[in-house]
DRENBA-361003 format. One record per residue (C-alpha): residue number from 1; residue in one letter; z, x, y. Coordinates in pm, 1 decimal, always signed. Each point is the difference from the previous one (the first is absolute). Example, Ala and Ser with C-alpha at 12.3 -4.5 7.8 and 13.67 -1.06 7.14 Angstrom:
(1; 'A'; (+780.0; +1230.0; -450.0))
(2; 'S'; (-66.0; +137.0; +344.0))
This chain:
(1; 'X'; (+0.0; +0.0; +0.0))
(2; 'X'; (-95.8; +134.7; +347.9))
(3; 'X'; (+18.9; -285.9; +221.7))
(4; 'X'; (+279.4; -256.4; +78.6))
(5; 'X'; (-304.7; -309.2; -52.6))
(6; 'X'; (-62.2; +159.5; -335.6))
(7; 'X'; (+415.3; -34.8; -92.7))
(8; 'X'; (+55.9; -372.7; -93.5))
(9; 'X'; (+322.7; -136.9; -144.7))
(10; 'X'; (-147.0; -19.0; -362.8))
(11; 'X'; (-90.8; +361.8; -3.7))
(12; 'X'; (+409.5; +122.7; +118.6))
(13; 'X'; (+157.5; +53.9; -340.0))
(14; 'X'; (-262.3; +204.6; -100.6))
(15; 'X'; (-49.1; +169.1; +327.1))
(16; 'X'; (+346.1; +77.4; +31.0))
(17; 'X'; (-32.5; +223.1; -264.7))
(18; 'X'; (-312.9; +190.3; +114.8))
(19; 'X'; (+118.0; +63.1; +358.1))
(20; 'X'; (+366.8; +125.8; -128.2))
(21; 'X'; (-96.5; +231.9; -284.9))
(22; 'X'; (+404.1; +13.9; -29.7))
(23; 'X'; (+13.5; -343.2; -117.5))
(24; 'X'; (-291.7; -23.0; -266.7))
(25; 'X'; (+214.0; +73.0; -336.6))
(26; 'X'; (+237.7; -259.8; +149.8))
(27; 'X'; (-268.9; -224.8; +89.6))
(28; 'X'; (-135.3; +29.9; -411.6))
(29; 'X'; (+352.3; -85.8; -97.2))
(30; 'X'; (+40.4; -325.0; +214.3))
(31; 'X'; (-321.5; -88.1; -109.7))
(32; 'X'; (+68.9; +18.2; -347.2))
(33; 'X'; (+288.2; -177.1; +11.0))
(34; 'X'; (-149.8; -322.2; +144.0))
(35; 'X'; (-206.7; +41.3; -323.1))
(36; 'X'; (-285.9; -260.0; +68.3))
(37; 'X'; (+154.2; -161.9; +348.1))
(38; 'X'; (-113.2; +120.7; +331.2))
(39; 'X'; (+292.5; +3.6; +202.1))
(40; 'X'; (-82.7; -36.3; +377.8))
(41; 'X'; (+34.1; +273.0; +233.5))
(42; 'X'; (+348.5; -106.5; +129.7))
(43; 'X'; (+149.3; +4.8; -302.7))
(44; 'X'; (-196.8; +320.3; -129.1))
(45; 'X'; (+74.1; +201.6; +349.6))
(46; 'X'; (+372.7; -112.1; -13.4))
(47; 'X'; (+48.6; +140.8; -328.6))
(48; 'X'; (-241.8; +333.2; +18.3))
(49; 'X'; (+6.6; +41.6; +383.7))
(50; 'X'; (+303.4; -50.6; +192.4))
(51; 'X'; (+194.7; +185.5; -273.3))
(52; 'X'; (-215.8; +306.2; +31.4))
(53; 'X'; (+30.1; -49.3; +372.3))
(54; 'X'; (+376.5; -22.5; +53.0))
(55; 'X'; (+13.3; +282.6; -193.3))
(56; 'X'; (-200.3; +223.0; +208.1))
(57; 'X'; (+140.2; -125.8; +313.1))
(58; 'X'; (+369.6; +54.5; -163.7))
(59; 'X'; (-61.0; +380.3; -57.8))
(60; 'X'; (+119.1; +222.5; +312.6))
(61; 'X'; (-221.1; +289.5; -21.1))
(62; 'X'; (-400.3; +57.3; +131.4))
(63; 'X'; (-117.9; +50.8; -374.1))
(64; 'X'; (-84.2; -365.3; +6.3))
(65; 'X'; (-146.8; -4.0; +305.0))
(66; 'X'; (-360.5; +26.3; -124.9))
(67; 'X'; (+23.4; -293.0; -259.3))
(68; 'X'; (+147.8; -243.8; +288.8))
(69; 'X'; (-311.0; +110.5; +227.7))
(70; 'X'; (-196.4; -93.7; -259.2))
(71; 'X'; (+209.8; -314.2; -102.4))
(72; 'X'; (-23.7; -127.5; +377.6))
(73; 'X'; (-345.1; +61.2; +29.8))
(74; 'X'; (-73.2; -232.9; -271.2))
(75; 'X'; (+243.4; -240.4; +147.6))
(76; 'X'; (-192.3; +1.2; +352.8))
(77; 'X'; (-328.4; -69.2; -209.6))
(78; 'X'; (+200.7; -316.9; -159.6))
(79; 'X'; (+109.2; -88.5; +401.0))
(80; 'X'; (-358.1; +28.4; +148.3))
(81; 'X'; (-137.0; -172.3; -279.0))
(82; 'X'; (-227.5; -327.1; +148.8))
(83; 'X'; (+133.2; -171.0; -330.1))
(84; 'X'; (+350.9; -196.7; +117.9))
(85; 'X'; (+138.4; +37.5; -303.3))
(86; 'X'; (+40.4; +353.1; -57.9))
(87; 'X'; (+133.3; -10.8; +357.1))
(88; 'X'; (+234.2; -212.4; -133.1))
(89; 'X'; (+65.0; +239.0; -316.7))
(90; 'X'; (+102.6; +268.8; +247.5))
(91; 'X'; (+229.1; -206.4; +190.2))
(92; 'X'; (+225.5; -187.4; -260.0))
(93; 'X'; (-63.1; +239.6; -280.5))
(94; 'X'; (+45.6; +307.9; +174.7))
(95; 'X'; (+141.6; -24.4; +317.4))
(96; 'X'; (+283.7; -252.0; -59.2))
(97; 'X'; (+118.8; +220.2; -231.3))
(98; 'X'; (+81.9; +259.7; +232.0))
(99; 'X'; (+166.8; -215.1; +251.2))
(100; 'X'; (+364.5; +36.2; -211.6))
(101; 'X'; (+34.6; +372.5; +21.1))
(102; 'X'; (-41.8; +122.8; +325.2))
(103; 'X'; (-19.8; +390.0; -121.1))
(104; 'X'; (-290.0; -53.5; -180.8))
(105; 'X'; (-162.1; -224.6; +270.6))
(106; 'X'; (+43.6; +279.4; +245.5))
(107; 'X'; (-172.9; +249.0; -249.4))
(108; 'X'; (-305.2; -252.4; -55.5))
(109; 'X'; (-90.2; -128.2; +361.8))
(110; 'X'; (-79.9; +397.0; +57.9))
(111; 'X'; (-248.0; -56.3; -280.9))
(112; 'X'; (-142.4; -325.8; +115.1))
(113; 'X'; (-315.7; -72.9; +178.7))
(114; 'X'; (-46.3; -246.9; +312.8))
(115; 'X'; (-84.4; -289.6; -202.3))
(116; 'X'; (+281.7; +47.4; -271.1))
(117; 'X'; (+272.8; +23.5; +257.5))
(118; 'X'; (-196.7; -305.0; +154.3))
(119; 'X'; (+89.0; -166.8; -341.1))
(120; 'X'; (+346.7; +174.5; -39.2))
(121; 'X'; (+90.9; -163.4; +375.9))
(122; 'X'; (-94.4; -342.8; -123.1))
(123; 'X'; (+199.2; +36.4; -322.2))
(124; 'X'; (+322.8; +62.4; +229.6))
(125; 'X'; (-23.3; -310.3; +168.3))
């Protein structure tokens, strides 16, 4: 995927794993453990993403640093997606998430682009 039109909300689970090489063995495991369901990509970024992510953002040192770069990059592709619902993905699935631990929110909005702290600022409300 190159550009945000080409992203649609169908195509997240497996993009997620494309865009965050990190996260493709844990990707294969989620997968295979819905077995022949398709769980949405809610549910499949709550359980692969925002564990991976709070994670990251939990560890104090720089050696990270590169992953969340490349984590929030994705993210901002999500957030300046013209499909609503992956806009939507970033905000409830990701964002709200952050909002109860204000260390880790501190350490992510330095990783964020425009249009995910756009989205972050409208989760807070």
């Amino acid at each position: 995927m190159t550009t945000n039109e080409s992203l649609t909300y169908e195509q997240a689970v497996e993009e997620l794993g494309r865009s965050i090489p990190d996260l493709q063995e844990a990707c294969e495991r989620e997968r295979e453990w819905w077995g022949t369901e398709t769980p949405g990509p809610h549910v499949f970024y709550h359980a692969v993403f925002v564990p991976y992510l709070e994670e990251r953002l939990a560890r104090d040192d720089d050696t990270v640093a590169t992953s969340l770069r490349r984590v929030f990059g994705f993210v901002e592709r999500l957030a300046t997606s013209t499909d609503d619902r992956l806009r939507d993905l970033v905000g409830v699935t990701i964002c709200k998430p952050l909002l109860g631990d204000h260390v880790r929110l501190g350490r992510a909005k330095s990783y964020m682009g425009p249009a995910t702290l756009r989205i972050l600022k409208e989760a807070q409300r």
